[in-house]
C-alpha positions as CSV (number, residue, x, y, z in Angstrom):
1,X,12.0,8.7,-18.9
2,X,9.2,7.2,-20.9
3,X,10.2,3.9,-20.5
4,X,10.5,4.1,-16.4
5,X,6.8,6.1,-16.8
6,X,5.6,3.2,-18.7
7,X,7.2,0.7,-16.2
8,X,5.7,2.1,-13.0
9,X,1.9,2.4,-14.5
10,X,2.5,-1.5,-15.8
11,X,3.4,-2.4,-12.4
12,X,1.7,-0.1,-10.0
13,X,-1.7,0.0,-11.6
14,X,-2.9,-3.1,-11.1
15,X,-2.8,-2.3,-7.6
16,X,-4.7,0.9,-7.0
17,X,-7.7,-1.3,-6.1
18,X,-6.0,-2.8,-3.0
19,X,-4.6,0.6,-2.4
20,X,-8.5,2.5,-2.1
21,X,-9.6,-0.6,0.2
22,X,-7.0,0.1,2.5
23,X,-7.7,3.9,2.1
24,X,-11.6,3.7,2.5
25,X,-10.3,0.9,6.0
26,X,-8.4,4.3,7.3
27,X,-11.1,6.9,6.4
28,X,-13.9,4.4,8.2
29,X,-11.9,4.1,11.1
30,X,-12.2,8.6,11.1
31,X,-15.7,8.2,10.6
32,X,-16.0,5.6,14.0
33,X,-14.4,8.2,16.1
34,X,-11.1,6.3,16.1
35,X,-8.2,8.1,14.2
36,X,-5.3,6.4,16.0
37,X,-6.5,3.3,14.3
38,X,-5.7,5.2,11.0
39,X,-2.9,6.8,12.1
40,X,-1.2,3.5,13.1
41,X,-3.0,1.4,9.8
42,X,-1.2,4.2,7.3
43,X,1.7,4.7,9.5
44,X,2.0,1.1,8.9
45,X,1.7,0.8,5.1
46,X,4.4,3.8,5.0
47,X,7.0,2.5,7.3
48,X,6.4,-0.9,8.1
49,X,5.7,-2.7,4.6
50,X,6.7,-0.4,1.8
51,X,10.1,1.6,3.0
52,X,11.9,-2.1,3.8
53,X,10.8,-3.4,0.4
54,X,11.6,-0.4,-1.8
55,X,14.7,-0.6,0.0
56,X,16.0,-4.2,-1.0
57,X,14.0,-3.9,-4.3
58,X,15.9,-0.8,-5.2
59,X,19.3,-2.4,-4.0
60,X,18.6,-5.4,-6.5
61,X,16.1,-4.0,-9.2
62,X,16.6,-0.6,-9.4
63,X,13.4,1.5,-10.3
64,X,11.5,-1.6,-10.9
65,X,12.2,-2.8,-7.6
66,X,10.9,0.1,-6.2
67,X,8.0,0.2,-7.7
68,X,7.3,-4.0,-7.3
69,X,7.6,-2.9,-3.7
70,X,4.6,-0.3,-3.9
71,X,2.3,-2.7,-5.8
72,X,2.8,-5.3,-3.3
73,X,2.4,-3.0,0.1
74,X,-0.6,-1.9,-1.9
75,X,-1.9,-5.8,-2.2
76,X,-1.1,-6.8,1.2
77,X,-2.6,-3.8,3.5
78,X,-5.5,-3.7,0.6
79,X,-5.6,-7.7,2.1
80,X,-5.6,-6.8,5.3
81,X,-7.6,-3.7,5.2
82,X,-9.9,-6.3,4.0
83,X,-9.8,-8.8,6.4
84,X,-10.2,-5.8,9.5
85,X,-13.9,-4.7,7.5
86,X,-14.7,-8.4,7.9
87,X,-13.7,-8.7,11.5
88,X,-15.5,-5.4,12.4
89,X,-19.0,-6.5,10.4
């Protein structure tokens, strides 16, 4: 149990960074009166990027598969939360 502890904070850490960008992208989009672009931006991460890949990184890699997936849909809606506050300045 320690060792799949120590495995998901090694891998899953590095992106918490990407994950509060995309966070502080959905709570700005509260703030501008617009929830359903937050809905639809989280609803996103959830379904649309991390389900599919924990799903095929699970079937190959077991745990760490599973949580390669949640760094990387962390990265890449952290990216594109990113690129939206750019657009929107």
């Amino acid at each position: 149990m320690v060792e799949v502890a120590r495995l998901y904070l090694w891998l899953v850490s590095v992106s918490y960074g990407c994950y509060g960008v995309g966070m502080f992208t959905n709570a700005g989009f509260n703030g501008l009166g617009q929830p359903f672009a937050g809905l639809l931006f989280s609803t996103m991460l959830g379904l649309g990027v991390y389900l599919p890949r924990a799903w095929v990184g699970s079937h190959y890699w077991q745990f760490s598969g599973i949580f390669m997936a949640n760094s990387l849909a962390n990265v890449w809606v952290g990216g594109l939360a990113y690129c939206l506050i750019g657009a929107l300045s």
